[in-house]
Structure formats: structure tokens, C-alpha cells
DRENROSE-42982 format. One record per residue (C-alpha): residue in one letter; x negated, y negated, z. Coordinates in steps of 0.02 Angstrom, whole numbers, padded with zeros to 5 digits, always signed. Layout:
BEGIN
AXYZ ...
//
This chain:
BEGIN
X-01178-00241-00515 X-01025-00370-00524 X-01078-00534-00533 X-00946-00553-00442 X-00997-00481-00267 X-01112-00574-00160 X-01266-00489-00107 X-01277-00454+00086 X-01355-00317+00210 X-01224-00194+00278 X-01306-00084+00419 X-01143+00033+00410 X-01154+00198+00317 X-01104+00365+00347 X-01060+00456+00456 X-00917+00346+00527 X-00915+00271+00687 X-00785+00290+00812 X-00697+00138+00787 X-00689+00162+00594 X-00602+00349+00638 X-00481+00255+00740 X-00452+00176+00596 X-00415+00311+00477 X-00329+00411+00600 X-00214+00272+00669 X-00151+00205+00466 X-00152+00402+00411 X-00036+00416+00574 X+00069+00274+00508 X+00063+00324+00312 X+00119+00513+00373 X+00273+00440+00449 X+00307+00336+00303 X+00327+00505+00202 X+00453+00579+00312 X+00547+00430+00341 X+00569+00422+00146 X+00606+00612+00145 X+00743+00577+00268 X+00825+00417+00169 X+00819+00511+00019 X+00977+00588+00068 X+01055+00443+00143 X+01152+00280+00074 X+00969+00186+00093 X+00916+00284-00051 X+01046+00174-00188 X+00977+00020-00094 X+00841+00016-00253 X+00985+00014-00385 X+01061-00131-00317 X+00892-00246-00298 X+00818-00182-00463 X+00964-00208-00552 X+00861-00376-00600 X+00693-00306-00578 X+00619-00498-00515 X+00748-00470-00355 X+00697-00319-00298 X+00504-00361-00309 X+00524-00514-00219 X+00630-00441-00062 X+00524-00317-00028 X+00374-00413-00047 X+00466-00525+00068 X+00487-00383+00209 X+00312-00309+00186 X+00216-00492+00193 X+00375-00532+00350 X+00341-00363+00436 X+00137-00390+00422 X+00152-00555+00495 X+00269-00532+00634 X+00158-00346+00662 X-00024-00467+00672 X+00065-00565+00775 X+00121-00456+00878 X-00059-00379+00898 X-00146-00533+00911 X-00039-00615+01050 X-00043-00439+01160 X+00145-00405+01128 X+00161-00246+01083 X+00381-00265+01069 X+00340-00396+00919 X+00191-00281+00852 X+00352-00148+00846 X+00463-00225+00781 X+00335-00289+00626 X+00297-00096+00601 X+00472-00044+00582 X+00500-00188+00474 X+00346-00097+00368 X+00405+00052+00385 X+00563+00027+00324 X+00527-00069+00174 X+00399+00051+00094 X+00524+00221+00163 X+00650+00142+00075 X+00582+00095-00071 X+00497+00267-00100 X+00674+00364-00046 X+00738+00254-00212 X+00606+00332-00325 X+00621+00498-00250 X+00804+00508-00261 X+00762+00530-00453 X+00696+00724-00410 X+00792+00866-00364 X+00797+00903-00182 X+00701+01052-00198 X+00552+00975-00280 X+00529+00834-00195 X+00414+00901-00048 X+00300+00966-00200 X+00311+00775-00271 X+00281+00703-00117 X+00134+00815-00081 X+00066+00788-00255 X+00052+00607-00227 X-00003+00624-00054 X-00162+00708-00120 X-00191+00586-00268 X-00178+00432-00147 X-00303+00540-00039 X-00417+00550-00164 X-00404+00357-00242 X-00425+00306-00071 X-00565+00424-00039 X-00651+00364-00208 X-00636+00165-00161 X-00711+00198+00003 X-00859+00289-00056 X-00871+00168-00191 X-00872+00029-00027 X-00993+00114+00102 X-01106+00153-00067 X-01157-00019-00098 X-01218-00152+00018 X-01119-00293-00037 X-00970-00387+00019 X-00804-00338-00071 X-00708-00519-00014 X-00692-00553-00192 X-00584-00416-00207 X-00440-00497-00075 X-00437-00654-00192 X-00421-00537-00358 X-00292-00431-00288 X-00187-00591-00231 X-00219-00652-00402 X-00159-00476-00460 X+00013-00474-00349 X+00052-00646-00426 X+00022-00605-00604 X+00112-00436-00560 X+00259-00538-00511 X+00259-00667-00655 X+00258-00520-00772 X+00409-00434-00666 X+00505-00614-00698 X+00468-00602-00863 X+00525-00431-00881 X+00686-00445-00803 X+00736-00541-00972 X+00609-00442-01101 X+00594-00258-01011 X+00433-00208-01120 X+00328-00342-01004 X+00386-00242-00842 X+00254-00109-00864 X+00134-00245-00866 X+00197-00295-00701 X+00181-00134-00630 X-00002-00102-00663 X-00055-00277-00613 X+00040-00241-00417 X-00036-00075-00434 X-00192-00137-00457 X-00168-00288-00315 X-00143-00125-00203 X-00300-00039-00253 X-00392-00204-00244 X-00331-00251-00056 X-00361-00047-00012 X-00561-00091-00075 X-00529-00256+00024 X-00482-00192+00175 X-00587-00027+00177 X-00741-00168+00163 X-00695-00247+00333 X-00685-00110+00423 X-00866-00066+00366 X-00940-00252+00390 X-00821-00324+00555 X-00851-00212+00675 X-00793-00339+00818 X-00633-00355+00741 X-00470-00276+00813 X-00450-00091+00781 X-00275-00108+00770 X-00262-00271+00645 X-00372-00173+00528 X-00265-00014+00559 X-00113-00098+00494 X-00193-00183+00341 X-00262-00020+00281 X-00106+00047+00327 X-00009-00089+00210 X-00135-00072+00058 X-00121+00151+00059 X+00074+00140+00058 X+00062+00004-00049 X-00050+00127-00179 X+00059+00269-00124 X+00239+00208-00187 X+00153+00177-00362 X+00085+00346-00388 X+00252+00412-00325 X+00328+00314-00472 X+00188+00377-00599 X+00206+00565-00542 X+00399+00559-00547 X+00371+00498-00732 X+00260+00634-00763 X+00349+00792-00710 X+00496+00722-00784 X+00398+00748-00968 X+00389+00916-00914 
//
């Protein structure tokens, strides 16, 4: 056991309630649009929008950081104040950052395999996300820890990017520490849906949402790197 997680009693298990299958149902909803969306961009200008931010790799980090914190904000907002227009527009703010971004890293494959990539990474994300959750609802502790580590992760992650812009070697560094903020907030997120049951279905919908596309454009970039060693 971590020393790091704080003992407490969790009376949630298995099987799921309703409200946590609102859950996964309502950020799978969201994630499966985020994979056509970037299907669709792929063949349109959006996709060279990437070349021109990661030209210095520090830029593009920190914009679309900027428009997926922005879009969550103006999205919780939204929820939380009962207008639905602002909870839109937050989504699509979302939902463009993370189709865009992925339409960049896809624009890499041929046209003709990039269903098969996209559908390869679908079903690894599936099955990370699958093994943090079981890892979650397993034990009966409180994973809160794991929001502070993974903020701690996305700011070394971005220290390492600024570093890397000038000395490339340190940018895989960077990568692994956002990938691992991702994975982090997913077992973050995935724990308050188990423990705060009174909270809003659709605030925890988005921030599950956030942390699986989050995972998602990083195995994208891993399995792009792999079948082009092939």
C-alpha cells in the first residue's frame, strides 16, 4: 500500500450504479466524437495547425494546454451555473483542441491506415482506462493524492518541454511526465466518481472525459511511432 493514500471506507464496488454508467456512457459519448472529429481534420488545413505550434515544442504545449484548461473552465461553468450555451461552447472548445491535436499526429499515417491506428489506440486507451479503474474500485482508499501528483506531473512535463525546445533529447522526458499527469488525473477522476456520489453527473462526465482524451492523444503518438518501425 502507498504511503501515500489515506486510508478511508468506500461502500462503492461493483457492479456500477446508475449514475457511475451515466458517467461512462456520457465521456465515452464525448471521447467517440473526439475520434471522428480528428478523422475528419485529418484531411483538412487544421491538420498542419501542429507544425506551426510545435515548431518550438514549449508553444505548442502551452496553447493547447491553454484551450483544454480554457474550454474545462468555461464547460464547469457552464454546468455549474445551469447554462447549458456556455457548457457548449466549453465542449467545443475541448473538442477542438484534442481533434486537432490528434488530426496533427495522424496526418503522419497514410489515409488508408489510419482507421486501423485509430482503432488500435482506441482499444489500448480502453484497456489502460479499464486497468486504473479496477485498480480504483479494488482498494478502499482515497486516490486525491493522485490530482496533486499529476499537477505536479503536467508542470514538470512542461519544464522538460521548455527545456527541450533548446536540447531536443529532454523532450521525451516531457512527454512521459504529461503522459503520466493524464493517467494520474484518469485514476483521479475515476476515484470521485466512486467516493462523491452527490456530485454532478455531468462535471464528473467532463473531467473523465478530459483525462481519457488526454491518455488517448499520447498513445496515438506512441502507436504512430510504432508501426512506423514496421
Amino acid at each position: 500500500m502507498s504511503s501515500y493514500e489515506t486510508s478511508t471506507a468506500s461502500e462503492q464496488g461493483w457492479p456500477l450504479s446508475s449514475r457511475e454508467w451515466s458517467v461512462v456512457g456520457g465521456s465515452s459519448a464525448l471521447m467517440a466524437i473526439n475520434v471522428l472529429l480528428m478523422y475528419v481534420f485529418v484531411v483538412t488545413p487544421l491538420a498542419g495547425v501542429n507544425n506551426y505550434l510545435f515548431a518550438y515544442p514549449i508553444i505548442g504545449v502551452l496553447v493547447y494546454g491553454a484551450a483544454i484548461t480554457g474550454g474545462e473552465i468555461v464547460a464547469e461553468r457552464g454546468v455549474e451555473g445551469g447554462d447549458m450555451g456556455i457548457a457548449f461552447v466549453g465542449m467545443v472548445i475541448l473538442q477542438l483542441a484534442f481533434g486537432i491535436f490528434g488530426a496533427g499526429v495522424l496526418s503522419f499515417a497514410p489515409r488508408d491506415q489510419q482507421l486501423y491506428i485509430l482503432g488500435v489506440t482506441a482499444v489500448v486507451t480502453g484497456l489502460l482506462t479499464a486497468l486504473i479503474a479496477t485498480y480504483v474500485y479494488a482498494r478502499s482508499k482515497t486516490f486525491e493524492s493522485w490530482g496533486t501528483f499529476a499537477n505536479y506531473a503536467f508542470i514538470g512535463g512542461v519544464v522538460a518541454i521548455l527545456i527541450g525546445t533548446f536540447f531536443e533529447p529532454v523532450l521525451i522526458v516531457g512527454f512521459v511526465l504529461i503522459f503520466l499527469g493524464f493517467m494520474l488525473r484518469l485514476g483521479w477522476e475515476i476515484w470521485r466518481v466512486r467516493d462523491q456520489r452527490n456530485a454532478s453527473v455531468a462535471l464528473q462526465t467532463i473531467g473523465v472525459y478530459i483525462a481519457v482524451a488526454g491518455v488517448f492523444v499520447h498513445v496515438l503518438q506512441i502507436v504512430m511511432r510504432v508501426l512506423a518501425r514496421r
